[in-house]
N, CA, C and O of each residue as an XYZ file, in Angstrom:
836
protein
N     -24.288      8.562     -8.138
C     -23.256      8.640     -7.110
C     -23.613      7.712     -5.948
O     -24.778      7.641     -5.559
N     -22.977      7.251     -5.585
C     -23.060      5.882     -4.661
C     -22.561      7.014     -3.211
O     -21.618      7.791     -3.063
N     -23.647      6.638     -2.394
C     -23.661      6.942     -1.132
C     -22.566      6.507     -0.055
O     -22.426      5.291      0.078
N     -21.984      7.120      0.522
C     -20.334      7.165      1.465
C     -21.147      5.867      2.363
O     -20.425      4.880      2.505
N     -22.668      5.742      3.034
C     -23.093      5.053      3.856
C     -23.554      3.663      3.245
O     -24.611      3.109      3.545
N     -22.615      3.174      2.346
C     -23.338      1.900      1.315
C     -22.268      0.839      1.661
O     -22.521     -0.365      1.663
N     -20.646      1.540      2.052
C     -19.700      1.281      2.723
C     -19.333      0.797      3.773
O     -19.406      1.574      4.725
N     -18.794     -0.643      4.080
C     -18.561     -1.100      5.351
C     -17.016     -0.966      5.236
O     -16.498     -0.922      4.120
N     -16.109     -0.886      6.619
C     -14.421     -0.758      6.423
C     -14.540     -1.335      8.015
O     -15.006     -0.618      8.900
N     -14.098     -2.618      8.256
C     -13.594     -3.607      9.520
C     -12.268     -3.694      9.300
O     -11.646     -3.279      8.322
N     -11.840     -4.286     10.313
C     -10.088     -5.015     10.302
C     -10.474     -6.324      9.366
O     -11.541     -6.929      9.267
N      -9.094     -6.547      8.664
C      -9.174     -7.839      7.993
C      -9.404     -9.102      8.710
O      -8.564     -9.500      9.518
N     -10.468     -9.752      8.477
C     -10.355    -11.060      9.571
C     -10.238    -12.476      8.663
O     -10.076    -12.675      7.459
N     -10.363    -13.163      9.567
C     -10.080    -14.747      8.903
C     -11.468    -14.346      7.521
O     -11.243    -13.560      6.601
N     -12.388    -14.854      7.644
C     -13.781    -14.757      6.737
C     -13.291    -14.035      5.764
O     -13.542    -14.370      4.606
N     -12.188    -12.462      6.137
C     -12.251    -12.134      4.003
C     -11.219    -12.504      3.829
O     -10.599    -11.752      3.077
N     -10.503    -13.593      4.262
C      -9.103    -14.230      3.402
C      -9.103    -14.423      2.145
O      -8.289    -13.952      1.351
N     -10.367    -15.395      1.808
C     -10.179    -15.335      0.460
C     -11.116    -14.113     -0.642
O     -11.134    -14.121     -1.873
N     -11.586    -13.469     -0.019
C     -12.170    -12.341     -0.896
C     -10.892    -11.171     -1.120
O     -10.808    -10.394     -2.070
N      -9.866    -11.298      0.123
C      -8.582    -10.457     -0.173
C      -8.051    -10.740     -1.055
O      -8.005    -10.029     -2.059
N      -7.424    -11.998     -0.932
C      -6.641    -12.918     -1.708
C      -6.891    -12.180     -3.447
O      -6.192    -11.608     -4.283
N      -8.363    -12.638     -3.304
C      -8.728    -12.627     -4.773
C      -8.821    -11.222     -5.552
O      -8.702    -11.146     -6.775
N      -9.112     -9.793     -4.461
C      -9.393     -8.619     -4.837
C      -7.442     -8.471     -5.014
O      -7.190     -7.588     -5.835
N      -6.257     -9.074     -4.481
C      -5.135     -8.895     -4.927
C      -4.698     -9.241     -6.178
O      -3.974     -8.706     -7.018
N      -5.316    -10.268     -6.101
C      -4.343    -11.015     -7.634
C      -5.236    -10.693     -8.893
O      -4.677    -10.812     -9.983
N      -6.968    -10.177     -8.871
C      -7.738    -10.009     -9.876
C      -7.547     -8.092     -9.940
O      -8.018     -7.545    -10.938
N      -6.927     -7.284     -8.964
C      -7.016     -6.089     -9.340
C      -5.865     -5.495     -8.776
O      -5.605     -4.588     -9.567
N      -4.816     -5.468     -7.654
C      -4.241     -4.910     -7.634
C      -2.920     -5.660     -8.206
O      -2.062     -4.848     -8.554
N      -2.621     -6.780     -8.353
C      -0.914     -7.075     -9.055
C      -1.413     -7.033    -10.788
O      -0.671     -7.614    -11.581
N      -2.662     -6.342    -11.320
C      -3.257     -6.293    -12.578
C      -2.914     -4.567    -12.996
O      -2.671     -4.028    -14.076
N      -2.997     -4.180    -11.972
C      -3.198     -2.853    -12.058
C      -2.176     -1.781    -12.142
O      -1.968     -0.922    -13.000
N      -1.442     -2.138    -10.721
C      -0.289     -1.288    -10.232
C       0.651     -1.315    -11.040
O       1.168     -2.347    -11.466
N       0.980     -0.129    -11.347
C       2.041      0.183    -12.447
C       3.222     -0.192    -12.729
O       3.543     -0.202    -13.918
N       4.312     -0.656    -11.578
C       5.373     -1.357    -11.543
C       5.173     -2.818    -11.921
O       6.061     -3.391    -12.552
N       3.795     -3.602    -11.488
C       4.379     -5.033    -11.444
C       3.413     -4.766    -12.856
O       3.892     -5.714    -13.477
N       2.742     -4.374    -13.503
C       2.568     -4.023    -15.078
C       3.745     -4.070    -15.962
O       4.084     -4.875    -16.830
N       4.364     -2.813    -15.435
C       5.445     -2.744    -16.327
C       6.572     -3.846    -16.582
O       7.378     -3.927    -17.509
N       6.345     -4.802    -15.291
C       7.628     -5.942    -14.975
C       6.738     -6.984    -15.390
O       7.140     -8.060    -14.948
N       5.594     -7.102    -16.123
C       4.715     -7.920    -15.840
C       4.740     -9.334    -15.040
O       4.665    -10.454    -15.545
N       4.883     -8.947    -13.435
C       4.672     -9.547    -12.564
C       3.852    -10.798    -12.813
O       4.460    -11.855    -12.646
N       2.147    -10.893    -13.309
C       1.155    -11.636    -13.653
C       0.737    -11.742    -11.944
O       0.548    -10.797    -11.178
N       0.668    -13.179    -11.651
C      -0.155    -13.207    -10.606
C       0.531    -14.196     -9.132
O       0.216    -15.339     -8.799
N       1.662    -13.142     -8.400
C       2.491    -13.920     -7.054
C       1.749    -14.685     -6.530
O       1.406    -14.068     -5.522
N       1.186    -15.748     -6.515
C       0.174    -15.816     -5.374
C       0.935    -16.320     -4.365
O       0.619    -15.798     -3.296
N       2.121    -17.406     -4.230
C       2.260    -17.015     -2.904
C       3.002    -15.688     -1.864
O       2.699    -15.593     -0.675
N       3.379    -15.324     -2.122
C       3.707    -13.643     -1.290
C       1.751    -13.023     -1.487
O       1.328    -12.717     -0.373
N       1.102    -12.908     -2.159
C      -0.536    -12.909     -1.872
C      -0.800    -13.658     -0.351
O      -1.148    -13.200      0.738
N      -0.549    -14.674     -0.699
C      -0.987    -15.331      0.534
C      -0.568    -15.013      2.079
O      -1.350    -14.861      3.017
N       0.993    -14.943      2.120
C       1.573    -14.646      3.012
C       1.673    -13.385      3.202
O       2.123    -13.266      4.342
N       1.489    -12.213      2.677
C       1.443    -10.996      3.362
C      -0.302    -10.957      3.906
O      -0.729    -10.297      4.853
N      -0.985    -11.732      3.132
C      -2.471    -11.560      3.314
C      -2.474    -12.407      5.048
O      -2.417    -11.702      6.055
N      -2.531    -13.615      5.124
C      -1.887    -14.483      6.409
C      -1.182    -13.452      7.428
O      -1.762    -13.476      8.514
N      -0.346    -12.759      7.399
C       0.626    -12.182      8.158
C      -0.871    -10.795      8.903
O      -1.202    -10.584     10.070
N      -1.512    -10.018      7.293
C      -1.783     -8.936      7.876
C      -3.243     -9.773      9.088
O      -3.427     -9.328     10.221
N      -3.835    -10.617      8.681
C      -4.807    -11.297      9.513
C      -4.372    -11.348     11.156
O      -4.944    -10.952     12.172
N      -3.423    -11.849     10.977
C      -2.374    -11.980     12.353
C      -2.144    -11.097     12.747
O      -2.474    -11.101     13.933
N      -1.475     -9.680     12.293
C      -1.265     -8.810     13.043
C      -2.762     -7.906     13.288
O      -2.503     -6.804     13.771
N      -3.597     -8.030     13.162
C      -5.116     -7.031     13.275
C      -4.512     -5.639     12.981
O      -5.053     -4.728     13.607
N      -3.849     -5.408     12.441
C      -4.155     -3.752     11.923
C      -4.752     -2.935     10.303
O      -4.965     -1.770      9.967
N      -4.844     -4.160      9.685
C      -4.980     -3.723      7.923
C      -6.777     -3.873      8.232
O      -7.307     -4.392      9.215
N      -7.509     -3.172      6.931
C      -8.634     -3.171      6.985
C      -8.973     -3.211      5.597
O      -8.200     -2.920      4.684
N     -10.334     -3.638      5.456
C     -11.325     -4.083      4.079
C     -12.243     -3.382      3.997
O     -12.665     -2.902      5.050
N     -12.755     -3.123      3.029
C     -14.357     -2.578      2.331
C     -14.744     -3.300      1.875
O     -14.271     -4.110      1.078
N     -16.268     -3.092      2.519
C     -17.589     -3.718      1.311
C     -18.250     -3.424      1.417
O     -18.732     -2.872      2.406
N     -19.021     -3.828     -0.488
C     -20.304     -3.030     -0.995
C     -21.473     -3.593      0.305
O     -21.426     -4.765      0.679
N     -22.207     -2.872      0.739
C     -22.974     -2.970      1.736
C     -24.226     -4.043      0.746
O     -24.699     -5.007      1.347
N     -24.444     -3.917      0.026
C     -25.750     -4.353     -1.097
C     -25.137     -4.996     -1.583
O     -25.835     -5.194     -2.578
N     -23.875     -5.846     -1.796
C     -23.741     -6.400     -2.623
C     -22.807     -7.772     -1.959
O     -22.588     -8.867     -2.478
N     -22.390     -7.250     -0.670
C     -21.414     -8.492      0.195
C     -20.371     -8.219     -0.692
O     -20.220     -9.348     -1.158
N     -19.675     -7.631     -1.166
C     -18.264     -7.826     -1.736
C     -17.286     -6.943     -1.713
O     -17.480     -5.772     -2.037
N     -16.077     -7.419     -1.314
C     -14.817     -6.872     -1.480
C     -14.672     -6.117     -2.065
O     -14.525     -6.376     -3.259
N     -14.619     -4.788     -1.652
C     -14.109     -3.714     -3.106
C     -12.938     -2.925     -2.522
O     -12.553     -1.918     -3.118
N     -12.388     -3.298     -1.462
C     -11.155     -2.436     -0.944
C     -10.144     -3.372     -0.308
O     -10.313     -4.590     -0.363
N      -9.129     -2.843      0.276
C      -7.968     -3.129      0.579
C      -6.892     -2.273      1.557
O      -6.474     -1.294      0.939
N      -6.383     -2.367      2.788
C      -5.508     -1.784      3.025
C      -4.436     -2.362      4.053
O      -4.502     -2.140      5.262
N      -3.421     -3.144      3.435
C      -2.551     -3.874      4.395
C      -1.077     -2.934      5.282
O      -0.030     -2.443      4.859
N      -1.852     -3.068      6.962
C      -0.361     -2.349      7.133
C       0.454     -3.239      8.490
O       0.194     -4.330      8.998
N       1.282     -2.454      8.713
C       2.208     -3.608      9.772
C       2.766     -2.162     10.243
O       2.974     -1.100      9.656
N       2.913     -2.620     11.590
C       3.651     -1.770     12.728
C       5.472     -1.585     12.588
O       6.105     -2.549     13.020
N       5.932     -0.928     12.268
C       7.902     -1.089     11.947
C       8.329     -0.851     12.943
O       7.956      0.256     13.329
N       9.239     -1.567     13.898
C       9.954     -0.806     14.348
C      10.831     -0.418     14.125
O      11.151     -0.617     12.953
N      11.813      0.350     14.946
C      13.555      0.867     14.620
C      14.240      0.093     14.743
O      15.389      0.473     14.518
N      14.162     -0.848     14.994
C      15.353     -1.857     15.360
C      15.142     -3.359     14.338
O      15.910     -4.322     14.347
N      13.856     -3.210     13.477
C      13.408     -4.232     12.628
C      14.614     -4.463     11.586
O      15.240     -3.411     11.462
N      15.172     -5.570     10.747
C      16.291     -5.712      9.375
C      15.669     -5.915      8.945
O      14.985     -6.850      9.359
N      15.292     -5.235      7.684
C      15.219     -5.368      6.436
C      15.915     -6.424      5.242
O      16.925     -6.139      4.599
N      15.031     -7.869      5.090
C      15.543     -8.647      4.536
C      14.730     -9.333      3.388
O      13.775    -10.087      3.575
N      15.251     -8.960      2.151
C      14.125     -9.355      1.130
C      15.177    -10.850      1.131
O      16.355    -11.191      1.033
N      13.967    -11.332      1.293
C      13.700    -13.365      0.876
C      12.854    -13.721     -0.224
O      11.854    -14.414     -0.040
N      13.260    -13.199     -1.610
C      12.195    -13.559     -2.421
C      13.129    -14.505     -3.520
O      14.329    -14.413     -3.780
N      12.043    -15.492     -4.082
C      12.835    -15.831     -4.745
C      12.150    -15.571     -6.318
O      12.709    -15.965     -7.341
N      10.741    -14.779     -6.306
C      10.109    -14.424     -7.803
C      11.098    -13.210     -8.088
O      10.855    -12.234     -7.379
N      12.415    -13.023     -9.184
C      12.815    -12.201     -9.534
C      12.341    -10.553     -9.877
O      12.863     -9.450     -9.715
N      11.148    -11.025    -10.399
C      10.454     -9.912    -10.911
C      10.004     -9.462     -9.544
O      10.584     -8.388     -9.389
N       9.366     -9.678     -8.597
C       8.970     -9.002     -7.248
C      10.225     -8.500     -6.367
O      10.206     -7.525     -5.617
N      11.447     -9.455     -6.631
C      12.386     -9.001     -5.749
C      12.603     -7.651     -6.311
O      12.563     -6.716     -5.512
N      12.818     -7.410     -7.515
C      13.242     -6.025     -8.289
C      12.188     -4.845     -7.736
O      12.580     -3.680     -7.670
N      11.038     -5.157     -7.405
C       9.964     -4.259     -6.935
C      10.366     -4.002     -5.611
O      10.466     -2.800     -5.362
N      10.613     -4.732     -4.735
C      10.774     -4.505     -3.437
C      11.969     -3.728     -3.145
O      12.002     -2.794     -2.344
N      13.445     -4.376     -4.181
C      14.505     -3.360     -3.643
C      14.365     -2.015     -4.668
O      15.491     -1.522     -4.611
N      13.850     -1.485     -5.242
C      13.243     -0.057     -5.514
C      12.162      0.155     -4.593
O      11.932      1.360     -4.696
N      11.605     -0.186     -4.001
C      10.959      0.479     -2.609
C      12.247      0.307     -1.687
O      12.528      1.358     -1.112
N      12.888     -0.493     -1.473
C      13.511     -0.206     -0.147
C      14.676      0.974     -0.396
O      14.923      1.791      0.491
N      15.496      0.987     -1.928
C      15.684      2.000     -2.038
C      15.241      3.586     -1.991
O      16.019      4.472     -2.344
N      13.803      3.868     -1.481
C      13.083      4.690     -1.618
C      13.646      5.416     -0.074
O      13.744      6.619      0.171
N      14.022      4.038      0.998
C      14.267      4.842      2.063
C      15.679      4.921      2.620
O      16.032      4.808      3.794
N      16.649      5.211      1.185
C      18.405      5.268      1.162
C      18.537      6.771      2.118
O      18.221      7.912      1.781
N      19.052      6.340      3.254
C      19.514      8.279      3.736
C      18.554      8.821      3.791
O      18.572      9.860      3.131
N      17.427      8.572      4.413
C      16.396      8.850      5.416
C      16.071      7.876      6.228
O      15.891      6.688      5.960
N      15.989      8.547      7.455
C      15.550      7.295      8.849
C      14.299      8.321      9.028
O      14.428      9.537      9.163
N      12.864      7.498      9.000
C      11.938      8.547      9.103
C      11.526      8.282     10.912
O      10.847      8.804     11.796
N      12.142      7.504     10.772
C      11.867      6.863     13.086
C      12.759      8.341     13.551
O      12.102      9.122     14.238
N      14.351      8.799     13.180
C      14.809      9.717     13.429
C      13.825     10.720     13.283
O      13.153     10.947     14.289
N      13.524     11.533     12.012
C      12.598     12.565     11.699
C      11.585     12.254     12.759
O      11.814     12.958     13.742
N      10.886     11.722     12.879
C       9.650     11.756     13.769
C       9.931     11.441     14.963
O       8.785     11.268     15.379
N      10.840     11.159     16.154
C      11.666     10.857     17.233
C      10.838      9.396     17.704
O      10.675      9.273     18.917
N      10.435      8.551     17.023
C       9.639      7.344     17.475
C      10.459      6.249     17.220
O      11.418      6.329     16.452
N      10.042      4.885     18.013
C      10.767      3.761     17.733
C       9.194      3.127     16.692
O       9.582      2.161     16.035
N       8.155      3.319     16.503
C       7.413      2.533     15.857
C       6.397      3.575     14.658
O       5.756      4.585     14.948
N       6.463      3.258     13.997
C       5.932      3.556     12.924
C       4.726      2.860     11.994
O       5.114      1.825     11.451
N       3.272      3.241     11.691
C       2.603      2.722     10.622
C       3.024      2.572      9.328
O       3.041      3.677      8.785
N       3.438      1.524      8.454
C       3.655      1.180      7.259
C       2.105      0.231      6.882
O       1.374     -0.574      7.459
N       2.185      0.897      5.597
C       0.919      0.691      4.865
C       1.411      0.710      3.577
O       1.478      1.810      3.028
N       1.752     -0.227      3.007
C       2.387     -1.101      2.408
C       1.265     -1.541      0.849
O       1.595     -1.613     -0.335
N       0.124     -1.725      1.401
C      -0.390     -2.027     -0.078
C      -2.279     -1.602      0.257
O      -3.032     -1.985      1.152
N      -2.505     -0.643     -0.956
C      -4.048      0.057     -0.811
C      -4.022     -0.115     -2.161
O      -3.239      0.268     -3.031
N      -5.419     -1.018     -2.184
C      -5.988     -1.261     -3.637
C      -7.630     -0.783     -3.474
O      -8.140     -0.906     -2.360
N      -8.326     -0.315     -4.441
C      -9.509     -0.531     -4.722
C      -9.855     -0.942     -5.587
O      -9.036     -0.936     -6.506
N     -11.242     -1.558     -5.888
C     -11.776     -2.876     -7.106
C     -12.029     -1.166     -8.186
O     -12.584     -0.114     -7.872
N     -11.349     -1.579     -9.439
C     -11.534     -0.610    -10.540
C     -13.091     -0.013    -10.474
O     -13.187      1.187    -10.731
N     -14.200     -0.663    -10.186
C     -15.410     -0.485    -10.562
C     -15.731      0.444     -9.419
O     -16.924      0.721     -9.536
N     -15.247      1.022     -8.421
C     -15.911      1.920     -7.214
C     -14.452      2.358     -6.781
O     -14.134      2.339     -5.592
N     -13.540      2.770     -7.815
C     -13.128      4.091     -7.741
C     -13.836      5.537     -8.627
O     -14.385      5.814     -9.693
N     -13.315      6.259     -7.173
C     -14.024      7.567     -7.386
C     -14.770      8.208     -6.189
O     -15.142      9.381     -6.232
N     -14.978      7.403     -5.119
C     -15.409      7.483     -4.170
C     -15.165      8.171     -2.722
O     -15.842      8.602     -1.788
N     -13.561      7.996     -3.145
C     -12.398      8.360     -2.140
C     -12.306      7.292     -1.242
O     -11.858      7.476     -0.110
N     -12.727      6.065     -1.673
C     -12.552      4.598     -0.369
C     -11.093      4.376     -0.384
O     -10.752      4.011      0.741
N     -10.124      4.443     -1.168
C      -8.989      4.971     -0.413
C      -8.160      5.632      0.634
O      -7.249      5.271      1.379
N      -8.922      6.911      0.375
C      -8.632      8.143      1.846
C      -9.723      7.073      2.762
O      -9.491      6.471      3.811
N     -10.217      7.086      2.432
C     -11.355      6.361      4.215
C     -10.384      4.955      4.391
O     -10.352      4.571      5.560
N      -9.747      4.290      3.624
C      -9.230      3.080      4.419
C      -7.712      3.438      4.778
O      -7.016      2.499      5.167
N      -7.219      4.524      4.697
C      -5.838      5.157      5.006
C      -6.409      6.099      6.290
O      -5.431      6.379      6.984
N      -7.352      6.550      6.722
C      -7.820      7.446      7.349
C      -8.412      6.306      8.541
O      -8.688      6.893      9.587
N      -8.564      5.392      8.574
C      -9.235      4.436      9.366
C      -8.109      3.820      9.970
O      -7.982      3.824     11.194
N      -7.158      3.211      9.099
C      -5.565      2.453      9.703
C      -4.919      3.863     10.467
O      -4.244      3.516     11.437
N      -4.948      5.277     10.294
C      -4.546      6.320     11.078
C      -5.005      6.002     12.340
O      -4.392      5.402     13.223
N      -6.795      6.712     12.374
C      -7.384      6.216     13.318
C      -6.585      5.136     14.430
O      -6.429      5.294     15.641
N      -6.188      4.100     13.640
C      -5.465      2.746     14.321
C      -5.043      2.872     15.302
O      -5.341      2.580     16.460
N      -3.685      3.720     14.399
C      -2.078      3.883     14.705
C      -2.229      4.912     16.093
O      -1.392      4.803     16.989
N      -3.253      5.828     16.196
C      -2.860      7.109     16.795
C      -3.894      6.333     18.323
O      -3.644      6.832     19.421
N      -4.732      5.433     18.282
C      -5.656      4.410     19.128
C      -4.247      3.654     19.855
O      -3.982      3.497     21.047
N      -3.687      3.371     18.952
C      -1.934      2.520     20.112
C      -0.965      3.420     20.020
O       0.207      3.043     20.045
N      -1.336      4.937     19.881
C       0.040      5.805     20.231
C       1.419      5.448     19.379
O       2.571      5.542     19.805
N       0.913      4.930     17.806
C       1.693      5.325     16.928
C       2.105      6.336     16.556
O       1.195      6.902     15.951
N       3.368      7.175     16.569
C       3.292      8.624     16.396
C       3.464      8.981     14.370
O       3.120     10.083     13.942
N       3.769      8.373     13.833
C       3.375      8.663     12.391
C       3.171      7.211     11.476
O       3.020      6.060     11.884
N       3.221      7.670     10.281
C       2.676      6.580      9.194
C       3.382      7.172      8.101
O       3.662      8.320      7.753
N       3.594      5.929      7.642
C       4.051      6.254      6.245
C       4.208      5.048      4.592
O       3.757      3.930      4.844
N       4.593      5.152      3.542
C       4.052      4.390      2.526
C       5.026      4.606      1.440
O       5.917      5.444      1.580
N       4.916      3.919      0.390
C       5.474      4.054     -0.813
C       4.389      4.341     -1.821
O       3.813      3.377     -2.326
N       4.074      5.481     -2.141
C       3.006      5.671     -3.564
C       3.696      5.424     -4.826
O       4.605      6.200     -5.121
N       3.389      4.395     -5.676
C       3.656      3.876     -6.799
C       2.899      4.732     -8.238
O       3.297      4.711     -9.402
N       2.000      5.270     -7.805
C       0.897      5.698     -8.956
C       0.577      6.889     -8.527
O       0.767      7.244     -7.364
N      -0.062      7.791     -9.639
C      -0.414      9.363     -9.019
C      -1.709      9.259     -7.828
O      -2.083     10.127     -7.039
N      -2.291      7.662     -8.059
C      -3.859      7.995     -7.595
C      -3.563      7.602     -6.192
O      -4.361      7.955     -5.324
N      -2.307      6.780     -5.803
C      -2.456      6.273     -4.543
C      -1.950      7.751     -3.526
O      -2.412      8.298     -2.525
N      -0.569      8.022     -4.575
C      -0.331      9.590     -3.908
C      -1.250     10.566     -3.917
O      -1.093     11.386     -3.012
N      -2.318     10.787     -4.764
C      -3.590     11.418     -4.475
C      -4.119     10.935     -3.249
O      -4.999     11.733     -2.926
N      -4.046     10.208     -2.568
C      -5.251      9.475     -1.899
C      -4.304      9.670     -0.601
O      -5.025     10.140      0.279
N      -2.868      9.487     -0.081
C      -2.534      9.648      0.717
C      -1.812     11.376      0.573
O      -1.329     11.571      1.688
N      -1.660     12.124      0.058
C      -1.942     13.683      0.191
C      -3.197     14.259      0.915
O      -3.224     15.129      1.786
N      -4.483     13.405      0.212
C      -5.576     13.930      0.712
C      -5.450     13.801      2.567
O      -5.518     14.760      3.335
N      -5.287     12.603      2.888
C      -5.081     12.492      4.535
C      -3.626     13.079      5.181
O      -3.084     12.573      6.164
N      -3.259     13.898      4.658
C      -1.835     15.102      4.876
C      -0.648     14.379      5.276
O      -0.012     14.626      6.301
N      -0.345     13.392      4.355
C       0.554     13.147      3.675
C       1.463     13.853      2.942
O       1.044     14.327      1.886
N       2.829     14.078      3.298
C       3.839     14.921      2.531
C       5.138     13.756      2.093
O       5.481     12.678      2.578
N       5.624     14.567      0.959
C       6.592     13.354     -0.086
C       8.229     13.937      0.771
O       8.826     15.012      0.828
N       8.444     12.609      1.300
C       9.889     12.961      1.751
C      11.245     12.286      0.477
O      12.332     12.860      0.420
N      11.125     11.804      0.121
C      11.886     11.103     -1.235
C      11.361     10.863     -2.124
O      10.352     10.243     -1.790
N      11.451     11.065     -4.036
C      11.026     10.246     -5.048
C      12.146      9.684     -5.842
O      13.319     10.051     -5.909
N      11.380      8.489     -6.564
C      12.311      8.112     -7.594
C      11.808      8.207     -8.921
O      10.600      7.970     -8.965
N      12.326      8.473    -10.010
C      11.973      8.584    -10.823
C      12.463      7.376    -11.810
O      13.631      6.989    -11.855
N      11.264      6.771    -12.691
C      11.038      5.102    -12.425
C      12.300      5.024    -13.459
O      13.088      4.099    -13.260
N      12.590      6.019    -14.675
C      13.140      6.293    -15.760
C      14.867      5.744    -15.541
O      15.674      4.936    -16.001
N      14.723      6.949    -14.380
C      16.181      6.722    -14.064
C      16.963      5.510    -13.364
O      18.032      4.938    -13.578
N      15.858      5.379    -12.365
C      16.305      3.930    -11.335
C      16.777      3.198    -12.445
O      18.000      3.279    -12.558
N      16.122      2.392    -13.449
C      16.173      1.572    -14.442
C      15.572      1.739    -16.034
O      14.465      1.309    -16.357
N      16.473      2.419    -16.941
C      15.947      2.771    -17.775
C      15.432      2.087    -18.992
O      14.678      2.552    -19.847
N      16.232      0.314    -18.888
C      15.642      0.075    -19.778
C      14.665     -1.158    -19.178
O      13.770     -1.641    -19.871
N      14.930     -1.579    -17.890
C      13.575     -2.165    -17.558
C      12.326     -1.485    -17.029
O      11.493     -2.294    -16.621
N      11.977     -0.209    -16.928
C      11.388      0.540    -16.594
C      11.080      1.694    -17.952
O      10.336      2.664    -17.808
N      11.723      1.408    -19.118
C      11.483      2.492    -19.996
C      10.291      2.773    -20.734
O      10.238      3.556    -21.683
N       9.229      2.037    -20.218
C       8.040      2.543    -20.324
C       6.851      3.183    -19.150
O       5.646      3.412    -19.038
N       7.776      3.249    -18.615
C       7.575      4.151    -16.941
C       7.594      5.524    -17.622
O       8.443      6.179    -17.019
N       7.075      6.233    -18.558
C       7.300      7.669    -18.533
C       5.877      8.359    -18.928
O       5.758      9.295    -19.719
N       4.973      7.806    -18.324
C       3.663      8.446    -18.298
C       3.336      9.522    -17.062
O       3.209      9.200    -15.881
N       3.230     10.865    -17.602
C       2.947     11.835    -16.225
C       2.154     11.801    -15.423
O       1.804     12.857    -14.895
N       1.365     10.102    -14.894
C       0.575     10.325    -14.030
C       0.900      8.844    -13.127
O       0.492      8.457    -12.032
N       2.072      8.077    -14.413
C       3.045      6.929    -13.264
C       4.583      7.273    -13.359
O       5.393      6.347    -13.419
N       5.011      8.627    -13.372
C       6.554      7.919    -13.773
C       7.440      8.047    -12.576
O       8.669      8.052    -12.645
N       6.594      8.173    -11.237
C       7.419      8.419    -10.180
C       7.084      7.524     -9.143
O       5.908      7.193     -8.989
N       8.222      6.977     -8.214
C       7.519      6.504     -6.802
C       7.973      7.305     -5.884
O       9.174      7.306     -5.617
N       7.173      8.046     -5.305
C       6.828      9.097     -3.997
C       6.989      7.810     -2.131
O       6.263      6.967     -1.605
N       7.943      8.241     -1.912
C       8.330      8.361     -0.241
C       7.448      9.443      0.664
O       7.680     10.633      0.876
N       6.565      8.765      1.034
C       5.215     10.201      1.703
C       4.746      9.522      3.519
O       4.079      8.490      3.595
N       5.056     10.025      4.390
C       4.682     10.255      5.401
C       4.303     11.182      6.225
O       4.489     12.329      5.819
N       3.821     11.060      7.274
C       2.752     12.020      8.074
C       3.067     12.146     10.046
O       2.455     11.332     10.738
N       3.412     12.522     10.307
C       3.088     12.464     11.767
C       1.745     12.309     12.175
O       0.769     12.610     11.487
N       1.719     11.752     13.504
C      -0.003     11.392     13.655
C      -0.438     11.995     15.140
O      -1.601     11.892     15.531
């Protein structure tokens, strides 16, 4: 069992650009169950530019193996406000289809209403390197961007869980599911191998902070 204190978790800075970069496109667009099933392969530029963007804004944060210098985590988030439009500009088909099933996730819920705030934590993408899950470095890099949010008087946070483990991981930091979709139905025959009981849903889960 690998020791909780073997673990480093900073804000993303210029220096792990490209160790992000690479822990995205070698484990999480490999992994995550939607761009699997769409087989996405490897965006790199939207990699780049959400990676670029989260640098800029200082709120997303990284892990690393303390002994080993390397990237083994991930957690990109961005501040929303209420008054932000929502405008997918993509032109990789297969990602655009990912994004408007998340944005459908938040049809007829305003969670800025529910929580009476104009700004909100979105945390948008939490990966860990396959080899040091198990650890719970998930909950600690969702529990650290909290930390953040509640440091600038963010009053909640919230996410799209794609997989049972990410919704494991944001339950554990008291996280509750305000909308799901069920991957089956959204799209049944581009999604009709979405019916495994531990991916066949995407969970709408936020928290007051």
């Amino acid at each position: 069992m690998l020791s909780s204190s073997r673990f480093n978790i900073h804000v993303l800075r210029e220096e792990d650009r490209i160790p992000a970069l690479t822990l995205l496109i070698n484990s999480f667009f490999h992994d995550e169950p939607l761009a699997k099933c769409v087989e996405l392969e490897e965006p790199i530029d939207f990699a780049k530019t959400i990676i670029n963007d989260a640098i800029n804004n200082q709120c997303s944060f990284v892990a690393y193996d303390i002994q080993t210098n390397q990237l083994i985590g991930i957690c990109l988030n961005e501040i929303k406000s209420k008054d932000d439009q929502y405008i997918i500009n993509e032109t990789n088909e297969k990602l655009s289809f990912i994004l408007n099933l998340l944005h459908n996730m938040h049809k007829n819920i305003n969670l800025f209403d529910i929580f009476q705030t104009n700004s909100l934590l979105y945390i948008f993408i939490i990966n860990v390197d396959k080899n040091y899950r198990g650890y719970r470095l998930g909950s600690r890099l969702i529990s650290t961007s909290i930390e953040y949010a509640r440091q600038n008087r963010i009053k909640g946070a919230f996410a799209e869980a794609t997989s049972i483990s990410s919704l494991n991981s944001f339950q554990h930091q008291g996280f509750l599911i305000y909308h799901q979709i069920n991957y089956i139905e959204y799209d049944q025959i581009r999604l009709s191998t979405m019916i495994d009981n531990h991916n066949s849903q995407c969970q709408l889960v936020a928290r007051i902070l």
